[in-house]
ChimeraX commands (.cxc) that place a marker at each C-alpha (Angstrom):
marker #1 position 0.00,0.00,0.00 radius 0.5
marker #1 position 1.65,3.41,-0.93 radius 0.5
marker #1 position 2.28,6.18,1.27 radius 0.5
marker #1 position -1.29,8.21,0.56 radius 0.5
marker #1 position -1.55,8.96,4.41 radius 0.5
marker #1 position 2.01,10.15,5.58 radius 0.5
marker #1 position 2.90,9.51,9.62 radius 0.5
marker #1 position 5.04,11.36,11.69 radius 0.5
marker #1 position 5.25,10.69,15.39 radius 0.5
marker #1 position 6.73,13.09,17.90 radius 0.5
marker #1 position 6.59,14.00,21.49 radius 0.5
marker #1 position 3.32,11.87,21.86 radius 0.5
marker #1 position 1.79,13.05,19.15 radius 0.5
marker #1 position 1.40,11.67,15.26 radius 0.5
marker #1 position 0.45,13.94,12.93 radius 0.5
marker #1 position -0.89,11.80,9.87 radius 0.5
marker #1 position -1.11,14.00,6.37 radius 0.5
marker #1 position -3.46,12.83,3.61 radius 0.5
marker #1 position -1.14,13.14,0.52 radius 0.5
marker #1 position -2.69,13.07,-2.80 radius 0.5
marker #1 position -2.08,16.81,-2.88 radius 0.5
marker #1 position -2.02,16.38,-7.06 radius 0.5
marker #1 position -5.66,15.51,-6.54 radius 0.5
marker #1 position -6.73,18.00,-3.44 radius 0.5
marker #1 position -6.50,14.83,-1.16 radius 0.5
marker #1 position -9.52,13.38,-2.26 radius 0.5
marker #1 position -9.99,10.13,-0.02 radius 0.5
marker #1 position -10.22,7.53,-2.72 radius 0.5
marker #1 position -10.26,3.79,-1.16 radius 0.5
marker #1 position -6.44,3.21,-0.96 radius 0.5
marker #1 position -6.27,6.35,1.24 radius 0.5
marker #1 position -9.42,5.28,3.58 radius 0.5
marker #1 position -7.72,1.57,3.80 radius 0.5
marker #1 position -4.24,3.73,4.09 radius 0.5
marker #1 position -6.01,5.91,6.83 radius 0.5
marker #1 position -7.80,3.13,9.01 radius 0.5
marker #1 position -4.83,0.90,8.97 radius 0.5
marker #1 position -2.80,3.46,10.73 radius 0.5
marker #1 position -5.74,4.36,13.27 radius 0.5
marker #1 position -5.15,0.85,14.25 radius 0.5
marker #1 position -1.79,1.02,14.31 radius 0.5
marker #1 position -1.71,4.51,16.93 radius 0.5
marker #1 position -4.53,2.49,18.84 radius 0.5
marker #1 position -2.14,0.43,20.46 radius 0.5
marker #1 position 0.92,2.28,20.33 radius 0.5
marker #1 position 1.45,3.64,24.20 radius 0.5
marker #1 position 4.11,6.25,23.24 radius 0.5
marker #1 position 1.16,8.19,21.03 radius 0.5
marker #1 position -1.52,10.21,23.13 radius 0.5
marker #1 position -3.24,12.42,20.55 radius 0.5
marker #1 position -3.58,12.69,16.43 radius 0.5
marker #1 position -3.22,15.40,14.32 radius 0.5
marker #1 position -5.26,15.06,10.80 radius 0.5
marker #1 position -4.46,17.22,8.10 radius 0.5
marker #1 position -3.73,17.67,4.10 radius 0.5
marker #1 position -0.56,17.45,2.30 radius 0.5
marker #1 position 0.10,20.74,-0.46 radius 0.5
marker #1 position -1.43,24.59,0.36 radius 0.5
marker #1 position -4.57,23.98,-1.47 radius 0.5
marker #1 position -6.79,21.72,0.20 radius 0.5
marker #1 position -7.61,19.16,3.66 radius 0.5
marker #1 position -9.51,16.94,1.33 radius 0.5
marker #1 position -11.84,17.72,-1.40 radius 0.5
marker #1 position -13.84,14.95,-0.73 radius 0.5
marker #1 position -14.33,11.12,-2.24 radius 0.5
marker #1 position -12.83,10.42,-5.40 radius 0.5
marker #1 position -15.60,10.96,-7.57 radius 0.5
marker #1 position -13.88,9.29,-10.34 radius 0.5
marker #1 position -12.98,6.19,-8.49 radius 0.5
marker #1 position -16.86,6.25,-7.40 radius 0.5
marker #1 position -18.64,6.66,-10.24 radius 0.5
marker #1 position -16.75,3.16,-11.37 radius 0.5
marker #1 position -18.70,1.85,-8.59 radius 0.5
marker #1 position -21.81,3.31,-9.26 radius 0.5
marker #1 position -21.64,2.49,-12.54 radius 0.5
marker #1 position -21.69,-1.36,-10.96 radius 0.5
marker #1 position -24.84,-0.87,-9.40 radius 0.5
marker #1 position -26.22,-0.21,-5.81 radius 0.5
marker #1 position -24.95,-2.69,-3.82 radius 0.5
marker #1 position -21.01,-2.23,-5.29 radius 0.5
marker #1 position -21.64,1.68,-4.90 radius 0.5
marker #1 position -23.08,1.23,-1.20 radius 0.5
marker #1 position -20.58,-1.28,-0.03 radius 0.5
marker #1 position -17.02,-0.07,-1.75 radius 0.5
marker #1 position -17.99,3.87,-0.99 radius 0.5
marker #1 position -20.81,4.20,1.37 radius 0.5
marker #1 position -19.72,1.66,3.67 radius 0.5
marker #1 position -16.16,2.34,3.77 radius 0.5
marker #1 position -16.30,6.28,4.27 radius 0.5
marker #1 position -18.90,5.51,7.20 radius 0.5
marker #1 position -16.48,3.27,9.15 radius 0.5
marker #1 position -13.77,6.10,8.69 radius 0.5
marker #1 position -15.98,8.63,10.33 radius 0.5
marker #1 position -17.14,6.33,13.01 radius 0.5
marker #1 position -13.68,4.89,13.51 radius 0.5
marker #1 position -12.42,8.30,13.92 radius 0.5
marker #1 position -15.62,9.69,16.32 radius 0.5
marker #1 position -14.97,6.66,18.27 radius 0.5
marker #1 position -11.43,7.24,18.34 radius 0.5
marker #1 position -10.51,6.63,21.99 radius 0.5
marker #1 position -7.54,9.30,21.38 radius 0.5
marker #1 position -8.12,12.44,20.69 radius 0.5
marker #1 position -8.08,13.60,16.95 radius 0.5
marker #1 position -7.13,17.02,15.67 radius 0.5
marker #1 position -8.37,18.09,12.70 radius 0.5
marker #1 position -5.79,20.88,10.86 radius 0.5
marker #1 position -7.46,22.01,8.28 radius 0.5
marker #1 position -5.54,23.91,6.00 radius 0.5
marker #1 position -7.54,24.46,2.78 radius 0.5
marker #1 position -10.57,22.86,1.01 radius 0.5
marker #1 position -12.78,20.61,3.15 radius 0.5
marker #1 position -15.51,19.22,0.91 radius 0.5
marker #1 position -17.98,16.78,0.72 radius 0.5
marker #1 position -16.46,13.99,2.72 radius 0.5
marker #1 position -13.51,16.20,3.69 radius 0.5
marker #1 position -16.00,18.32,5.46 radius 0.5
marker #1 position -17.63,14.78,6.90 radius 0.5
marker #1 position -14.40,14.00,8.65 radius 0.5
marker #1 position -14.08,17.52,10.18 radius 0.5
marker #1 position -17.29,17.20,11.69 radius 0.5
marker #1 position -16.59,13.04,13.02 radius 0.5
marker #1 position -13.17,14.39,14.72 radius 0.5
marker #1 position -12.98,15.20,18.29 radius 0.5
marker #1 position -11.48,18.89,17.63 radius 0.5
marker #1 position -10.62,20.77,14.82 radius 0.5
marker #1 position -8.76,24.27,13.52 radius 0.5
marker #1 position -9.03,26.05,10.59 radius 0.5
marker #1 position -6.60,28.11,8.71 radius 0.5
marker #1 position -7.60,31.02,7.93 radius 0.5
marker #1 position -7.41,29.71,3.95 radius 0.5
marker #1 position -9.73,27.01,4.67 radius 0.5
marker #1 position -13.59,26.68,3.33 radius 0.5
marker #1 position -16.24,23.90,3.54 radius 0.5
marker #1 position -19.17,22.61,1.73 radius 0.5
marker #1 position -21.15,20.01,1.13 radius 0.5
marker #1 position -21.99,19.95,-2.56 radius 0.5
marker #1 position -22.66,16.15,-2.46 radius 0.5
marker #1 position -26.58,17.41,-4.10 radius 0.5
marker #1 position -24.67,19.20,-6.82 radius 0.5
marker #1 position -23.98,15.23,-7.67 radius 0.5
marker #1 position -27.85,14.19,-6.95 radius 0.5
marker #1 position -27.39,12.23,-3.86 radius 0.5
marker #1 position -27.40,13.27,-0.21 radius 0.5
marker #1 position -24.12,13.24,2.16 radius 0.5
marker #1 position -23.18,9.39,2.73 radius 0.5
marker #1 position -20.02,9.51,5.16 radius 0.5
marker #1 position -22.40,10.76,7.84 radius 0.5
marker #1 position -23.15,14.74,6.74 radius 0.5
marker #1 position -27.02,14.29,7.04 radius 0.5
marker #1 position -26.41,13.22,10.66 radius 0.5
marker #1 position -23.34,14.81,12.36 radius 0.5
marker #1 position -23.62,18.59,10.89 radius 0.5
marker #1 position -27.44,19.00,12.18 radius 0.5
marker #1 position -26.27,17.78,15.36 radius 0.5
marker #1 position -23.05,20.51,15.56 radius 0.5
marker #1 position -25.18,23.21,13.89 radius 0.5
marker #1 position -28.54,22.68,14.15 radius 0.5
marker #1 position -31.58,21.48,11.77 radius 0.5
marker #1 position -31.90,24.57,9.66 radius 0.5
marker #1 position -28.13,25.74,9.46 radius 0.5
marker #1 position -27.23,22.18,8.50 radius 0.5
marker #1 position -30.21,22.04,5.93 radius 0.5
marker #1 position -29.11,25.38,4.43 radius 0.5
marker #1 position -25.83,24.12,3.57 radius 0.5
marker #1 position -26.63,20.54,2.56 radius 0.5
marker #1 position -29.64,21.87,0.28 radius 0.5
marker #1 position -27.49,24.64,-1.22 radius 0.5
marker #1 position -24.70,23.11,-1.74 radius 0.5
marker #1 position -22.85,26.68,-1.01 radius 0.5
marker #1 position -18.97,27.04,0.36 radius 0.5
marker #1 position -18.60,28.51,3.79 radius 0.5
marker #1 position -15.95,30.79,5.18 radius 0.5
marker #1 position -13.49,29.00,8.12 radius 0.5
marker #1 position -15.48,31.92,10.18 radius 0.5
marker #1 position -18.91,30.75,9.77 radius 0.5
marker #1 position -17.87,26.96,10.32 radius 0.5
marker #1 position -16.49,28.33,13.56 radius 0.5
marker #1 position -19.63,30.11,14.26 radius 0.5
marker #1 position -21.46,27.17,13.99 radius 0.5
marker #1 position -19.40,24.92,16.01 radius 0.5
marker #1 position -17.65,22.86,13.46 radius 0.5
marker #1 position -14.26,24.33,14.19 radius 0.5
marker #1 position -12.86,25.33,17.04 radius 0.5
marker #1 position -10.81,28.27,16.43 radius 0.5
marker #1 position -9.17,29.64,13.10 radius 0.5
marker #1 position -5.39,30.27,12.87 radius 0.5
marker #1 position -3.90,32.17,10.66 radius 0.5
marker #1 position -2.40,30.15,8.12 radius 0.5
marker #1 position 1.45,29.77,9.13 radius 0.5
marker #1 position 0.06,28.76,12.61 radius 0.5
marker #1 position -2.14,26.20,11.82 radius 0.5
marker #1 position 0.10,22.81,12.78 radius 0.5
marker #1 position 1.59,24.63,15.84 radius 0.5
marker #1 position -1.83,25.66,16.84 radius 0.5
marker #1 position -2.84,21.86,16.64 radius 0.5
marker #1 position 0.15,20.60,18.30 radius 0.5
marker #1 position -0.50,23.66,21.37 radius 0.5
marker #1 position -4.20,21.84,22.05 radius 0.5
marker #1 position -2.93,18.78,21.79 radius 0.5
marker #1 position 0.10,19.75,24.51 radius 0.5
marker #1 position -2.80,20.92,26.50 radius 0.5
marker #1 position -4.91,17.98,26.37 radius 0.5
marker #1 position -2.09,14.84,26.80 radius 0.5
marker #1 position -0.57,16.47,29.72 radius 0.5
marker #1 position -3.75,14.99,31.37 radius 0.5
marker #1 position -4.18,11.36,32.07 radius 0.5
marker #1 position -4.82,9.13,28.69 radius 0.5
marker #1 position -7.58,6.94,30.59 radius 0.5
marker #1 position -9.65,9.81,31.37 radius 0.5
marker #1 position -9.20,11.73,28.16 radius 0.5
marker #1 position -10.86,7.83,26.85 radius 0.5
marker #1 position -12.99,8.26,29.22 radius 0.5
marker #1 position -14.67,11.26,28.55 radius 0.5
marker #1 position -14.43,10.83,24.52 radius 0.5
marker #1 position -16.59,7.58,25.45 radius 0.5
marker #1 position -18.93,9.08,27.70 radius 0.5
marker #1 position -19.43,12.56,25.14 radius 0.5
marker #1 position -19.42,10.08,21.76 radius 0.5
marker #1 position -22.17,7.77,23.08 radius 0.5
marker #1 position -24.06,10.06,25.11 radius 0.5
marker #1 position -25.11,12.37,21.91 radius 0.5
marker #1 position -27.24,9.72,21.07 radius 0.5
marker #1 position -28.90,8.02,23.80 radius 0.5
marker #1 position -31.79,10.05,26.28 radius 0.5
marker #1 position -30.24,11.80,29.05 radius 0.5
marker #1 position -30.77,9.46,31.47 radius 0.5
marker #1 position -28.83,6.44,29.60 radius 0.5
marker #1 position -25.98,9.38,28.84 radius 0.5
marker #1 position -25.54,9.54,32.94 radius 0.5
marker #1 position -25.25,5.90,32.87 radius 0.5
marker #1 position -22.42,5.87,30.53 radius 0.5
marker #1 position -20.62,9.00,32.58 radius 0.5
marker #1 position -21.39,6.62,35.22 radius 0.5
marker #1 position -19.88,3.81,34.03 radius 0.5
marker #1 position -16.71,5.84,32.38 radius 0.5
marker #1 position -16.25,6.94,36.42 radius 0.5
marker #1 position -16.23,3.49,37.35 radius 0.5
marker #1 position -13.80,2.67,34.92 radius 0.5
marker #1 position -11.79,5.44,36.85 radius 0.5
marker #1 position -11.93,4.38,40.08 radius 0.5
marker #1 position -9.43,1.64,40.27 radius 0.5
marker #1 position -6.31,3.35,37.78 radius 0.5
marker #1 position -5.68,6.63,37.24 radius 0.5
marker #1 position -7.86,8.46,39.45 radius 0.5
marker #1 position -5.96,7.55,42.84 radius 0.5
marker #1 position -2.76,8.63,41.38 radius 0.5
marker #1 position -4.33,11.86,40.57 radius 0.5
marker #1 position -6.37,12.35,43.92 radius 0.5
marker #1 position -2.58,11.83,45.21 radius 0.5
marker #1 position -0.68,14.42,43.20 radius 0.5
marker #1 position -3.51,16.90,43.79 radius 0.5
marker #1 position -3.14,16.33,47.94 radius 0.5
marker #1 position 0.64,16.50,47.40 radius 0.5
marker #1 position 0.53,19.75,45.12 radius 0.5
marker #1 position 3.12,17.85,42.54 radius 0.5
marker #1 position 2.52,16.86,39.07 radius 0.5
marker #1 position 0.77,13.74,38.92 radius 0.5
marker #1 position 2.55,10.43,37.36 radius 0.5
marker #1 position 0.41,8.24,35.06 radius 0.5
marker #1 position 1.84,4.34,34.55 radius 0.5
marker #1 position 0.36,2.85,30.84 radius 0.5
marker #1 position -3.37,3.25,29.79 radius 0.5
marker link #1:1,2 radius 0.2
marker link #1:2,3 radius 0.2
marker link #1:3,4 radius 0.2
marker link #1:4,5 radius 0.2
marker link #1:5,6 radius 0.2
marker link #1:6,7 radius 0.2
marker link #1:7,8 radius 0.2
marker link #1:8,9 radius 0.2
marker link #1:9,10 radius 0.2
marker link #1:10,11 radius 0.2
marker link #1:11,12 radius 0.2
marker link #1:12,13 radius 0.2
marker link #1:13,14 radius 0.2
marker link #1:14,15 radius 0.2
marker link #1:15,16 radius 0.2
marker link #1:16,17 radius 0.2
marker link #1:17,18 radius 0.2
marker link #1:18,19 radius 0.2
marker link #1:19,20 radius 0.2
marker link #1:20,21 radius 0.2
marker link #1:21,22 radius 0.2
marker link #1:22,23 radius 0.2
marker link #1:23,24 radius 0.2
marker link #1:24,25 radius 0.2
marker link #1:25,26 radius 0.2
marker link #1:26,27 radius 0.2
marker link #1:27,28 radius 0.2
marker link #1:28,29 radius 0.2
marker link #1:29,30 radius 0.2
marker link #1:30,31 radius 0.2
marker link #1:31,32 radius 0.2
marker link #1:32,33 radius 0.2
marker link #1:33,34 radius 0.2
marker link #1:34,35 radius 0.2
marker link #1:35,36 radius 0.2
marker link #1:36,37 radius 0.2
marker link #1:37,38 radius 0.2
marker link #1:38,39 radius 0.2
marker link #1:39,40 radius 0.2
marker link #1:40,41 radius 0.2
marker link #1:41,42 radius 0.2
marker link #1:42,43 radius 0.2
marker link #1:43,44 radius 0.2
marker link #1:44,45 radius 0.2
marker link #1:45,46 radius 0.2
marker link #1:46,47 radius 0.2
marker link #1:47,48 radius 0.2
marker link #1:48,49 radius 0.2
marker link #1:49,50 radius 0.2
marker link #1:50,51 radius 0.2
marker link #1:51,52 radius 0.2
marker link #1:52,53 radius 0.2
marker link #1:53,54 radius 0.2
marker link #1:54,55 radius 0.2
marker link #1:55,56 radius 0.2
marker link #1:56,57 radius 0.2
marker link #1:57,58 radius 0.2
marker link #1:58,59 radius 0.2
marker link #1:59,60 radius 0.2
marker link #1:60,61 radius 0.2
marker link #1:61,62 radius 0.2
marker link #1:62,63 radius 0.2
marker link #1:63,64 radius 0.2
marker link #1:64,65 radius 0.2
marker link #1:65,66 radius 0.2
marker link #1:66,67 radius 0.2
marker link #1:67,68 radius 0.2
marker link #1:68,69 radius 0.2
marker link #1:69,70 radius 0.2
marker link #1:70,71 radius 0.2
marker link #1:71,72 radius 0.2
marker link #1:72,73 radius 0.2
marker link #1:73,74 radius 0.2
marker link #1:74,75 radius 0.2
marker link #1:75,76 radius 0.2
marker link #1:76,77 radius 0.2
marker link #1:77,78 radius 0.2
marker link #1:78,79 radius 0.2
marker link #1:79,80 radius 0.2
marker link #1:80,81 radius 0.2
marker link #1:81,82 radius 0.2
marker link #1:82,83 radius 0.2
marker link #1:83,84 radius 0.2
marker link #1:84,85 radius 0.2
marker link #1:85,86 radius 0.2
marker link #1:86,87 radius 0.2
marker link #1:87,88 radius 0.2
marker link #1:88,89 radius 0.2
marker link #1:89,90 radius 0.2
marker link #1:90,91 radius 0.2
marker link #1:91,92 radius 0.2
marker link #1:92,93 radius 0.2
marker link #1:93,94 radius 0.2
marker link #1:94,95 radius 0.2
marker link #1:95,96 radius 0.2
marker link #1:96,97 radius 0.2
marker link #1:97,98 radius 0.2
marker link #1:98,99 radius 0.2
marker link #1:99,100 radius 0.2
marker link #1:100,101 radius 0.2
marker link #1:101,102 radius 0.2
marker link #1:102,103 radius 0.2
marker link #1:103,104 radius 0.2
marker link #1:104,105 radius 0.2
marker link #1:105,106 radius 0.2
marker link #1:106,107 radius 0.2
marker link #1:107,108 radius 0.2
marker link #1:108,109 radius 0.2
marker link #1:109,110 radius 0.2
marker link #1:110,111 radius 0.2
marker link #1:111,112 radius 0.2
marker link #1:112,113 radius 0.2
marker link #1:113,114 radius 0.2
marker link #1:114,115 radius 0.2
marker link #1:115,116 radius 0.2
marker link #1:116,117 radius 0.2
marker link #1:117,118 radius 0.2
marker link #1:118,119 radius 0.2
marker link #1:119,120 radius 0.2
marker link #1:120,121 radius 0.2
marker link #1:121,122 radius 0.2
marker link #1:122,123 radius 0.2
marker link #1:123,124 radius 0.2
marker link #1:124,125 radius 0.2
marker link #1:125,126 radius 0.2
marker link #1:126,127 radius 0.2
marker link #1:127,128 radius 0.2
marker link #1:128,129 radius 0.2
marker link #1:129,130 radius 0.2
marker link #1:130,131 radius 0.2
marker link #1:131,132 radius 0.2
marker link #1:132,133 radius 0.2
marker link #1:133,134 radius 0.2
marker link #1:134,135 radius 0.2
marker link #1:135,136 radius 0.2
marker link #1:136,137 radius 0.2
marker link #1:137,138 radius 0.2
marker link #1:138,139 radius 0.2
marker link #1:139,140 radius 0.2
marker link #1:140,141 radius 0.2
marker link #1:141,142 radius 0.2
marker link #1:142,143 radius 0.2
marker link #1:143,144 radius 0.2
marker link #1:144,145 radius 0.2
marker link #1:145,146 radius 0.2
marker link #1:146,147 radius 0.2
marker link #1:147,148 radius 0.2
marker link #1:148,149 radius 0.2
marker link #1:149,150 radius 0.2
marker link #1:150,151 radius 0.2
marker link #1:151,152 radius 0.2
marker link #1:152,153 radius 0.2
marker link #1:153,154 radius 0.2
marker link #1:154,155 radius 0.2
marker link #1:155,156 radius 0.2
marker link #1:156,157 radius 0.2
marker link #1:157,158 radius 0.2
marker link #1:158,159 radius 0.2
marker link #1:159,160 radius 0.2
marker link #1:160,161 radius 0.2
marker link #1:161,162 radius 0.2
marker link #1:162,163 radius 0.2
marker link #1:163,164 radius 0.2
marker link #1:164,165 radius 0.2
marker link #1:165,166 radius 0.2
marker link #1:166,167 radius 0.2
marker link #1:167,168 radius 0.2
marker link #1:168,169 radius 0.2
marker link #1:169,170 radius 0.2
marker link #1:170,171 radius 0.2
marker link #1:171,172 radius 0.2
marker link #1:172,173 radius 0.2
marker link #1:173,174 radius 0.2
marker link #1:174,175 radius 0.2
marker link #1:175,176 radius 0.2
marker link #1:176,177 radius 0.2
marker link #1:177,178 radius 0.2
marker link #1:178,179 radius 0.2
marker link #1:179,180 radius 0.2
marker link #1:180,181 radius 0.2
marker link #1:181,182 radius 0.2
marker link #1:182,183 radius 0.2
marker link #1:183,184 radius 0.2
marker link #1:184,185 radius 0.2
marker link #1:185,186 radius 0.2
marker link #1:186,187 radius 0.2
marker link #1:187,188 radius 0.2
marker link #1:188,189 radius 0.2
marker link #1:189,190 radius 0.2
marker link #1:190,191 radius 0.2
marker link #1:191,192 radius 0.2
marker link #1:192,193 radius 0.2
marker link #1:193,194 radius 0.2
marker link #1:194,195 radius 0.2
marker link #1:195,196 radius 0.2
marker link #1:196,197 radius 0.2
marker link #1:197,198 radius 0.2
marker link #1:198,199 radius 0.2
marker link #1:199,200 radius 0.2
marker link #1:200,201 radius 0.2
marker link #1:201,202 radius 0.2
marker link #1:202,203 radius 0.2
marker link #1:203,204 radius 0.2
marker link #1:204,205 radius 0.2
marker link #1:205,206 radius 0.2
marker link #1:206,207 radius 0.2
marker link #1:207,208 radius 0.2
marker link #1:208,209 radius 0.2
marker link #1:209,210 radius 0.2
marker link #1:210,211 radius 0.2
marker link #1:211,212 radius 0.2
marker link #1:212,213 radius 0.2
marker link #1:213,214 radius 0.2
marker link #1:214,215 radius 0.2
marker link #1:215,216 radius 0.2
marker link #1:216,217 radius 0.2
marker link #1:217,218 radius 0.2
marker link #1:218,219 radius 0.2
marker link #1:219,220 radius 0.2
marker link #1:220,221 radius 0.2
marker link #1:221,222 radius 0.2
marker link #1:222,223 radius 0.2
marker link #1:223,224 radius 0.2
marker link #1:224,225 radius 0.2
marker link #1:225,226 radius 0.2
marker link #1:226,227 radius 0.2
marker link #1:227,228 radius 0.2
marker link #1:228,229 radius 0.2
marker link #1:229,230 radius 0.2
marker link #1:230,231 radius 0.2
marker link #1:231,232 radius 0.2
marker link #1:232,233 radius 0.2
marker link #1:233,234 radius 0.2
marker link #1:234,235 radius 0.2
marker link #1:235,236 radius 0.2
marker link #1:236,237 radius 0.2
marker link #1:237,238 radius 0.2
marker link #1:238,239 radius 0.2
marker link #1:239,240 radius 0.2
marker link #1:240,241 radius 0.2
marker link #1:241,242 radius 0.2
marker link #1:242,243 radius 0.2
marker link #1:243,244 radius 0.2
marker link #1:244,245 radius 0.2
marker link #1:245,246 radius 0.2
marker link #1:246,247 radius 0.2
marker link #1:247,248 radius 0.2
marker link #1:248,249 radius 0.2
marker link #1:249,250 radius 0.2
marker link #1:250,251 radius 0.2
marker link #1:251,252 radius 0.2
marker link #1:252,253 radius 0.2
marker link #1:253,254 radius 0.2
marker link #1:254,255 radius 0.2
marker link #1:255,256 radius 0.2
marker link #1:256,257 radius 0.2
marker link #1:257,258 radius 0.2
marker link #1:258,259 radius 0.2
marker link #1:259,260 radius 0.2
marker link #1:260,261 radius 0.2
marker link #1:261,262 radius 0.2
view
């Protein structure tokens, strides 16, 4: 498999780059496959604490599926379309939502169609300044299918989300932050060092709790409130015998506390 996601790992941290830049990064299947494989790889690896997604070249984060690679599958009929595209761009948005690390989104240009799908599935995300989003999947004739009907009405609400999936129109970094689908934009030189600063923030803290809560906030969103206290609940419980004494400790002691494996 060839080097269409690019890793590098430092100080905890593994930035992976989608790199077709020749093609705006669109995710065709060898970069999903590309992009999965690693997830699984950084899973288990105990010397990385948090990712950092973003596109290779200074024009785009990913301008969506390869719509060249997936009209070939179309052109095979529904159940080739829905299983080679449909399928596999919903278990990368769910793999990374579910992503028991947290995942940075950097994104540094064009985030369409399902570029703009994994902005919204990630954890966090900042936008250069140079960045824009859209959804123009019903400039095609078909809805969203990486998760865009579900996850943007959810960050933005019903009739922002409908606006922009009906439309079809690009959207300024600004507005995307406005509407909670970014988290802050950077100008553009900053971007990576802004991503790597929240990251800092966030793995100085102990990796079973920062599971933890991604658990409890990822299931939660869909369940009634009372099931959501369950699960915060049950992520306590998971708590109770690991980390949590060894923080209780370092608090009482007024010293940094000292975290032993996950």
């Amino acid at each position: 498999m060839s080097d269409t996601v690019l890793i590098e790992i430092s100080a905890g941290i593994a930035l992976l780059t989608l790199n077709r830049p020749e093609k705006l990064n669109a995710l065709n299947y060898e970069l999903i496959d590309r992009l999965l494989a690693l997830l699984d790889r950084i899973e288990i690896d105990e010397t990385v604490q948090a990712v950092i997604l973003t596109g290779a070249g200074d024009r785009a984060f990913s301008a969506g599926g390869d719509i060249h690679e997936f009209s070939g599958s179309v052109a095979k009929g529904v159940n080739a379309a829905t299983r080679d595209f449909v399928r596999r761009g919903q278990q990368l948005t769910h793999r990374l939502e579910a992503f028991p690390k947290p995942v940075i989104a950097a994104v540094n240009g064009l985030a369409y169609g399902g570029g703009c799908e994994v902005t919204e599935a990630v954890h966090l995300a900042i936008a250069s300044e140079r960045a824009r989003f859209a959804k123009p999947e019903i400039k095609l004739a078909m809805p969203p299918t990486f998760g865009g009907t579900q996850r943007l009405p959810r960050l933005a609400g019903r009739k922002r989300a409908l606006e922009l999936l009906l439309t079809g129109d690009a959207f300024s970094p600004q507005r995307a932050l406005d509407m909670g689908l970014v988290n802050a934009v950077v100008p553009h030189e900053q971007l990576i060092a802004s991503a790597r600063g929240l990251a800092g923030r966030i793995i100085r803290h102990s990796p079973l709790a920062t599971a933890a809560i991604i658990t409890a906030v990822t299931r939660g969103l869909n369940m009634a409130i009372g099931e959501g206290l369950l699960c915060e609940s049950e992520q306590f419980a998971r708590m109770v015998p690991s980390h949590l004494k060894e923080g209780l400790a370092a608090w009482k002691e007024r010293r940094e506390p000292r975290y032993a494996g996950r």
